[in-house]
NUVOPA-925994 format. One line per field, with one value per atom (N, C-alpha, C): residue number from 1; atom name; x, y, z. Coordinates in nm, 3 decimals. Layout:
<rs>
seq	(NUM; ...)
atom	(CA; ...)
xx	(X; ...)
yy	(Y; ...)
zz	(Z; ...)
</rs>
This chain:
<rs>
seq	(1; 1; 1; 2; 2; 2; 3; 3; 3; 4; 4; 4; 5; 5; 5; 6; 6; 6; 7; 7; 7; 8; 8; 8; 9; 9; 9; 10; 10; 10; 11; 11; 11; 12; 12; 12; 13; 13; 13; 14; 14; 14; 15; 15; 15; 16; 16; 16; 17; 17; 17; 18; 18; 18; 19; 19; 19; 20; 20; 20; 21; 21; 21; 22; 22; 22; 23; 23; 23; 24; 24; 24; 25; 25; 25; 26; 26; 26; 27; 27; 27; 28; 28; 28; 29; 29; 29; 30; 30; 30; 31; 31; 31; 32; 32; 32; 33; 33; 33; 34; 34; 34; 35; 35; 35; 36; 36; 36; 37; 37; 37; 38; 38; 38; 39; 39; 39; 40; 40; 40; 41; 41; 41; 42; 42; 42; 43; 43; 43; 44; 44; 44; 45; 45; 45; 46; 46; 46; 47; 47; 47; 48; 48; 48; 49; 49; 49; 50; 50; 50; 51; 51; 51; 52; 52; 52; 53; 53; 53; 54; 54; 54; 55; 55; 55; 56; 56; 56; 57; 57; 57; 58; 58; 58; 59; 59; 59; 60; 60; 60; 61; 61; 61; 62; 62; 62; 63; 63; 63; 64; 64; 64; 65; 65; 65; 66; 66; 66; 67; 67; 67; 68; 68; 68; 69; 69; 69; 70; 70; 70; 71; 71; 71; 72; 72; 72; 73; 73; 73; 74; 74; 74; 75; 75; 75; 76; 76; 76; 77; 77; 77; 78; 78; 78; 79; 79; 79; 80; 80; 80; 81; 81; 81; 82; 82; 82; 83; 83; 83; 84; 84; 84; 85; 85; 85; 86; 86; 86; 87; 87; 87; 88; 88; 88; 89; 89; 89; 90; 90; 90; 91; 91; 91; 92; 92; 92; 93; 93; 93; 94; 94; 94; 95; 95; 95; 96; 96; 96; 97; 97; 97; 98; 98; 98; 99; 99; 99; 100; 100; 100; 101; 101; 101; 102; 102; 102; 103; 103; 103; 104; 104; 104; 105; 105; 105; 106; 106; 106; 107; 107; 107; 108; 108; 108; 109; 109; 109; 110; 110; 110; 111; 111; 111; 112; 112; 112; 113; 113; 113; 114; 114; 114; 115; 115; 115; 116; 116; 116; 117; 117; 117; 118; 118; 118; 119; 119; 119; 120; 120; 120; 121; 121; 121; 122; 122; 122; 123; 123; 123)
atom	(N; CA; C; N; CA; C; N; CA; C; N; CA; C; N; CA; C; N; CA; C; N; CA; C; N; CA; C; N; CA; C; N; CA; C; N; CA; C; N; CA; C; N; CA; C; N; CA; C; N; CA; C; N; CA; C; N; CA; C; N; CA; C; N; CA; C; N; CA; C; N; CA; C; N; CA; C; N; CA; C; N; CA; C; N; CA; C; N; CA; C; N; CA; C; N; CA; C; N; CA; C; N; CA; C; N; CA; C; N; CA; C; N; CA; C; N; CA; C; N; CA; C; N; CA; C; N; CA; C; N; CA; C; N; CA; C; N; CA; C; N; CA; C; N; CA; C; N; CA; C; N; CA; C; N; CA; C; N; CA; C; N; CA; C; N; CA; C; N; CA; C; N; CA; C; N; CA; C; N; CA; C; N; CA; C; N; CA; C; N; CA; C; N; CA; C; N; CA; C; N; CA; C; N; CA; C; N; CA; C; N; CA; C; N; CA; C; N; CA; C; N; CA; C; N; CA; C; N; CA; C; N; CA; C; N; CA; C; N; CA; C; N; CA; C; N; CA; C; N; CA; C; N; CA; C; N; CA; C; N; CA; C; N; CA; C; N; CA; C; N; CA; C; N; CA; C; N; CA; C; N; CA; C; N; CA; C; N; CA; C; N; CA; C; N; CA; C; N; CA; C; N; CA; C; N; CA; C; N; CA; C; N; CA; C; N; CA; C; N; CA; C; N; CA; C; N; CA; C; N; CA; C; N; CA; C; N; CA; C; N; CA; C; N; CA; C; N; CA; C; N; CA; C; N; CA; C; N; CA; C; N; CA; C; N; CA; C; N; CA; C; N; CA; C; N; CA; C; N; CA; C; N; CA; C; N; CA; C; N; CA; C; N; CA; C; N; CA; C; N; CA; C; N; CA; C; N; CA; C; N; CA; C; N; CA; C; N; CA; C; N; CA; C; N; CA; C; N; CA; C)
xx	(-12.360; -12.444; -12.387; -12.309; -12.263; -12.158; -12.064; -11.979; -12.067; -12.138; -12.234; -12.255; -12.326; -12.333; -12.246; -12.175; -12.052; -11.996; -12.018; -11.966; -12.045; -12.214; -12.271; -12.261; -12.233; -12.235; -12.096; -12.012; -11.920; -11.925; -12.058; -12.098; -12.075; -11.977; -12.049; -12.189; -12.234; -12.347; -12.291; -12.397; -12.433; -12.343; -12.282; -12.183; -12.328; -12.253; -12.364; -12.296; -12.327; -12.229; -12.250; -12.171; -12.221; -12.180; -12.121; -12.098; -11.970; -11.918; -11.775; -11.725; -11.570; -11.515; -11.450; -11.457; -11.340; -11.193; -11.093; -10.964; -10.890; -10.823; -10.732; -10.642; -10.573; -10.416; -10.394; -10.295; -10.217; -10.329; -10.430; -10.512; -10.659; -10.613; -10.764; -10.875; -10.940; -11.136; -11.097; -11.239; -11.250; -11.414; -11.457; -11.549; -11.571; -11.699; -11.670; -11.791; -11.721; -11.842; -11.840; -11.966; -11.992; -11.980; -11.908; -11.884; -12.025; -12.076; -12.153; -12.103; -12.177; -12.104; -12.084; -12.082; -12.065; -11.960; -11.884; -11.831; -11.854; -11.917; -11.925; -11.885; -11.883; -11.797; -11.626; -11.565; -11.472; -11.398; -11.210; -11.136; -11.128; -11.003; -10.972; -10.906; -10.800; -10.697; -10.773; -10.867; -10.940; -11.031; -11.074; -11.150; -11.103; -10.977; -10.851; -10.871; -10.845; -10.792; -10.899; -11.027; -11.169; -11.145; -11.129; -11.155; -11.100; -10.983; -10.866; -10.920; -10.936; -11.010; -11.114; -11.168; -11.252; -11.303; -11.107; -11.053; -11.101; -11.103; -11.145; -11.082; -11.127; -11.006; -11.103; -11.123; -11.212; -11.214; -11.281; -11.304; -11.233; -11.171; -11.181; -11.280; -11.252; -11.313; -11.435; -11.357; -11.455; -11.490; -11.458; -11.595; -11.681; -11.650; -11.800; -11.848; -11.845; -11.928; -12.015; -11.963; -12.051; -12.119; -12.068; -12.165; -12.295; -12.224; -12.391; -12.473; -12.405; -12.521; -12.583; -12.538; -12.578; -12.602; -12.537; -12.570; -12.622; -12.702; -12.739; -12.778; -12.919; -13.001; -12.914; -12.827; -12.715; -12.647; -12.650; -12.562; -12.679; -12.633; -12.696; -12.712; -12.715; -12.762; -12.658; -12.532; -12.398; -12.296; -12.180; -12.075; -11.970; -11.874; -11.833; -11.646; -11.584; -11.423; -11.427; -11.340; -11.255; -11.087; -11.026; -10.895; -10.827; -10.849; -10.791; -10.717; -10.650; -10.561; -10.572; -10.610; -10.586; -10.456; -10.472; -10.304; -10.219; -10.245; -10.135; -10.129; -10.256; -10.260; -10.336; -10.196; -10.200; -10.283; -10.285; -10.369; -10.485; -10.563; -10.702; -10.764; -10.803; -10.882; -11.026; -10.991; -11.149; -11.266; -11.407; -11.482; -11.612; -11.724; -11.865; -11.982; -12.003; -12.159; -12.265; -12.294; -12.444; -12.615; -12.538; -12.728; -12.732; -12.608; -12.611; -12.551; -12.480; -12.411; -12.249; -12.247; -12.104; -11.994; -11.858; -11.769; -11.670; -11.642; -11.553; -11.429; -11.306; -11.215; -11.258; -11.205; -11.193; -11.071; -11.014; -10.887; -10.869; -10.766; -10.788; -10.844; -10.885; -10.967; -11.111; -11.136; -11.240; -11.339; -11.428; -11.531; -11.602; -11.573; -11.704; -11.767; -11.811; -11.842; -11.774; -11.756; -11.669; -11.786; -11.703; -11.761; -11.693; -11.643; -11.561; -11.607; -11.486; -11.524; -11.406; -11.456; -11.317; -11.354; -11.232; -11.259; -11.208; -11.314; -11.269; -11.250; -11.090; -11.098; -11.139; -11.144; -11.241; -11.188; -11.223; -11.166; -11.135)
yy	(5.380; 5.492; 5.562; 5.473; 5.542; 5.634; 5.613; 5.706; 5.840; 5.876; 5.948; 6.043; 5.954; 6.042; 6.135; 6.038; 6.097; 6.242; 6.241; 6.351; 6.433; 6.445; 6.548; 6.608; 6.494; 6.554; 6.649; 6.645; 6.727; 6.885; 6.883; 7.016; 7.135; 7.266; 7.391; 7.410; 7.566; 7.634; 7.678; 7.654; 7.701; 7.594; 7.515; 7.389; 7.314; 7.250; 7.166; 7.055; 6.938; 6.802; 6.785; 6.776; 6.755; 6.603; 6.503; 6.375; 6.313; 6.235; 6.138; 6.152; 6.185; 6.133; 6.082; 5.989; 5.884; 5.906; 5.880; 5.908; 5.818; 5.897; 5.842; 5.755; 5.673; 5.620; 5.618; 5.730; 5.718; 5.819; 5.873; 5.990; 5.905; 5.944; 5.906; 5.971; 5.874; 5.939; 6.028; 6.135; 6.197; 6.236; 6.331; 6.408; 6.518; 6.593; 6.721; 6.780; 6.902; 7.008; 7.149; 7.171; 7.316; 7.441; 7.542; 7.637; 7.772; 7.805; 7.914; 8.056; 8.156; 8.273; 8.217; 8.334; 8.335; 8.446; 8.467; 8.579; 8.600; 8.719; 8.771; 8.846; 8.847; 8.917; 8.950; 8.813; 8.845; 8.737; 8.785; 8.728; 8.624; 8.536; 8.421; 8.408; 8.504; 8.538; 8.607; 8.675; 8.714; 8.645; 8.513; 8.431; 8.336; 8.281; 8.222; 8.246; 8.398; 8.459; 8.451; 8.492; 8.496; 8.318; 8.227; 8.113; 8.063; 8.096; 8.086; 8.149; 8.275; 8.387; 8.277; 8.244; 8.165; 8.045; 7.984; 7.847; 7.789; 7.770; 7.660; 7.683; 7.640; 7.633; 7.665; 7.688; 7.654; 7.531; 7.474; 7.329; 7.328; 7.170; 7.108; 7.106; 7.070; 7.040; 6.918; 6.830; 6.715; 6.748; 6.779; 6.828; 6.958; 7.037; 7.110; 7.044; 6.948; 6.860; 6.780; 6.720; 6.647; 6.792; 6.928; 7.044; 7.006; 7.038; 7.041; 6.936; 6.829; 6.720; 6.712; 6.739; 6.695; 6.838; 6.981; 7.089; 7.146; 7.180; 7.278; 7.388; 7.344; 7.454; 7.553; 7.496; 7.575; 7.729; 7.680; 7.776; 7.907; 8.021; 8.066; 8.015; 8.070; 8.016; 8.092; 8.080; 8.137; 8.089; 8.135; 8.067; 8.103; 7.959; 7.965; 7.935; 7.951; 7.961; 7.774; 7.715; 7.594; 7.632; 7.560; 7.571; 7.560; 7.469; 7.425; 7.511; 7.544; 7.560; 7.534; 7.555; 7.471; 7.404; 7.312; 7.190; 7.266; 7.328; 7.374; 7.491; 7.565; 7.725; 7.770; 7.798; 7.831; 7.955; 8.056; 8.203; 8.147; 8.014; 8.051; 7.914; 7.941; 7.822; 7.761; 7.662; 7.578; 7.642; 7.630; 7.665; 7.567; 7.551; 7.492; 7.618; 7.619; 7.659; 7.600; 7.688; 7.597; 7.674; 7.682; 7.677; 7.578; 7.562; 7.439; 7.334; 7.348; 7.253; 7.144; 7.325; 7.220; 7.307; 7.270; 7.302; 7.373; 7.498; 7.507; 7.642; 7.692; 7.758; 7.895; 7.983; 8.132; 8.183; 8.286; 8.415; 8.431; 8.434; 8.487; 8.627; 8.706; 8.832; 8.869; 8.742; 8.708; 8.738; 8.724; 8.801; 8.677; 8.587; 8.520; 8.529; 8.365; 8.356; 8.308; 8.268; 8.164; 8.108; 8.003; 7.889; 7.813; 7.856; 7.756; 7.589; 7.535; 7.387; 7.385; 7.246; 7.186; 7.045; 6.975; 6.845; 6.763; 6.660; 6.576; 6.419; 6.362; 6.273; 6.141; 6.058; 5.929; 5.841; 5.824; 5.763; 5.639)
zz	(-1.176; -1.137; -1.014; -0.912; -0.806; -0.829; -0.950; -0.952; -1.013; -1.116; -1.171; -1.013; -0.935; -0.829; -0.722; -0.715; -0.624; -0.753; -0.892; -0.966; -0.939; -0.922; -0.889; -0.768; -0.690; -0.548; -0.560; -0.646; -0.614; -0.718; -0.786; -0.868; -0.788; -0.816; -0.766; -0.785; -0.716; -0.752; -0.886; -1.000; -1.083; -1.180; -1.182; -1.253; -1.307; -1.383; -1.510; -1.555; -1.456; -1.522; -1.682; -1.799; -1.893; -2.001; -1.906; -1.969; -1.935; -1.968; -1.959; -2.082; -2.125; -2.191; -2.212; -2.304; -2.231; -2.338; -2.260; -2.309; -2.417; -2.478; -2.602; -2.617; -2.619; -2.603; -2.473; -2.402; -2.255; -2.202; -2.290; -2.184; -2.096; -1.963; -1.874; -1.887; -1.871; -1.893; -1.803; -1.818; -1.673; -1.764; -1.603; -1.672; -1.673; -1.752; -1.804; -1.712; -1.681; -1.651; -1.655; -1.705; -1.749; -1.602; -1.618; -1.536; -1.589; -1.501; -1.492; -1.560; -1.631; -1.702; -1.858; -1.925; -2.031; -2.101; -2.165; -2.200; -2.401; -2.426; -2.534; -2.600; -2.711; -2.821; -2.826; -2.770; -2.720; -2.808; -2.830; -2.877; -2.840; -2.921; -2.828; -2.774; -2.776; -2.609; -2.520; -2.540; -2.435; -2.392; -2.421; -2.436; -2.333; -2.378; -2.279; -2.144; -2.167; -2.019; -1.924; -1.988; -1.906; -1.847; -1.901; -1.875; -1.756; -1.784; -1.672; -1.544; -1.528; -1.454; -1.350; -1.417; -1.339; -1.283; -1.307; -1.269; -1.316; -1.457; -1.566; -1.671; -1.796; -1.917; -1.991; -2.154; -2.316; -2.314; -2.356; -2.378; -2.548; -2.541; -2.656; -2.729; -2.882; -2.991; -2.968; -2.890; -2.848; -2.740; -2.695; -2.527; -2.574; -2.681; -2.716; -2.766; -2.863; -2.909; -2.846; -2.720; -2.605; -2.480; -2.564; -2.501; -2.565; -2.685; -2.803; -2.783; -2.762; -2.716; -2.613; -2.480; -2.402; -2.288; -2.351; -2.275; -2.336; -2.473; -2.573; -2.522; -2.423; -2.396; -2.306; -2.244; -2.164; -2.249; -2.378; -2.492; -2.524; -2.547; -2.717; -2.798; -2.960; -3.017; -3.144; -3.076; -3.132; -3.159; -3.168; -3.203; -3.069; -3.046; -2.927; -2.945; -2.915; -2.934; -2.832; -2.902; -2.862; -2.807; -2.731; -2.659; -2.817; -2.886; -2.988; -3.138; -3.147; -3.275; -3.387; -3.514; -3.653; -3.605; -3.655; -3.705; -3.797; -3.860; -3.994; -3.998; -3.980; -3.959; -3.854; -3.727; -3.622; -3.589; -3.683; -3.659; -3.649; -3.700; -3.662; -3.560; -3.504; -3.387; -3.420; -3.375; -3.374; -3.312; -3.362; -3.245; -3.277; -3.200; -3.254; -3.247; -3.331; -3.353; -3.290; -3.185; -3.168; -3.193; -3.298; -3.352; -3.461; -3.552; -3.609; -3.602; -3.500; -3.433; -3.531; -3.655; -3.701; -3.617; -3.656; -3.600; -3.711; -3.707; -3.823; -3.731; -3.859; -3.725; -3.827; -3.710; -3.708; -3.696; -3.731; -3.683; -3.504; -3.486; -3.319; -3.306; -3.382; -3.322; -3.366; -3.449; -3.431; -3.322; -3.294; -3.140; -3.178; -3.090; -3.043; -2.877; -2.871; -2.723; -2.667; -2.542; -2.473; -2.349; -2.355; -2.162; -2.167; -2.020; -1.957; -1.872; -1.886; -1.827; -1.703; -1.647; -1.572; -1.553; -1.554; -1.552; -1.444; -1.403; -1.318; -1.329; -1.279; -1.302; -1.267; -1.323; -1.347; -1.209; -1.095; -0.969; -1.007)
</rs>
């Protein structure tokens, strides 16, 4: 619980701790948190760029997923662009839905939403 805390204590204004994930093979846990703002109807290079913009990244495939769980009410009730790539066909990217909460990919000029994260790691 003490580390839990020491992560909030380190929240910006308007940041939204939204869980731990824990890492793959050679990748370290860390944890995830939601950045304030939203950007709409927007590509996914423009989607990117907004993210960046505001010293954070798109989240992974698996960290929107632990959005949907554990940040929902945070979202619309839209569809949101992932950092992530198809594997085989690069033109279109992952994203999650959260009004129904599956995950399926889109075109890059596609217009969705975006929110950014940043992550901190696991001390």
């Amino acid at each position: 619980m003490g580390e839990y805390m020491q992560v909030r204590a380190m929240l910006q204004e308007g940041e939204a701790y939204a869980g731990l994930i824990l890492g793959k093979g050679e990748e370290a846990d860390y944890h995830l948190v939601l950045l304030p703002g939203e950007a709409v109807d927007v590509s996914w290079p423009t989607a990117a760029e907004w993210a960046i913009a505001l010293g954070g990244v798109l989240p992974t495939r698996r960290e929107l997923a632990l959005l949907f769980a554990n940040q929902r009410e945070a979202f619309e009730r839209n569809w949101y662009w992932s950092s992530e790539p198809h594997e085989t066909r690069t033109q279109l990217v992952w994203g999650q839905n959260f009004a129904s909460g599956i995950q399926t990919i889109y075109g890059r000029p596609y217009r969705g939403h975006a929110r950014a994260i940043r992550r901190i790691a696991v001390p």
